[in-house]
Residue, then its C-alpha position, 0 to 999 in steps of 0.5 A: x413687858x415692864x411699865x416704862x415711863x418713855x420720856x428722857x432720863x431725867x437722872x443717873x438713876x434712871x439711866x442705870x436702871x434702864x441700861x440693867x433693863x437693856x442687858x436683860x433684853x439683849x440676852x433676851x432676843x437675838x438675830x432671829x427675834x421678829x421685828x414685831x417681838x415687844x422685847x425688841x421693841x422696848x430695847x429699841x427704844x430703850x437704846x435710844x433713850x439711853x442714847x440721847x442721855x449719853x450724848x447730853x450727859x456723858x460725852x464731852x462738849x465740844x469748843 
């Protein structure tokens, strides 16, 4: 498994490289991955890091 610093994305940079690492891990694992797979694992939580990024720092702010 890739070393992965599992705090927020703190720039666009890491942002690209952890949405390249979650294409990866999506062409990866499929429906039939066990749950425990650690590419599983990491794509969820990648996903989710990646999410709150996106809800931060992509999505428009509302008045």
């Amino acid at each position: 498994m890739h070393s992965l610093a599992m705090a927020k994305i703190k720039d666009e940079k890491q942002y690209k490289a952890m949405m390249e690492r979650i294409d990866q891990l999506f062409f990866e694992t499929d429906e039939n991955t066990p749950a425990d797979d650690c590419r599983l694992q990491e794509l969820d939580l990648l996903s989710a890091l990646v999410e709150e990024y996106e809800q931060e720092h992509l999505r428009p702010v509302k008045d």
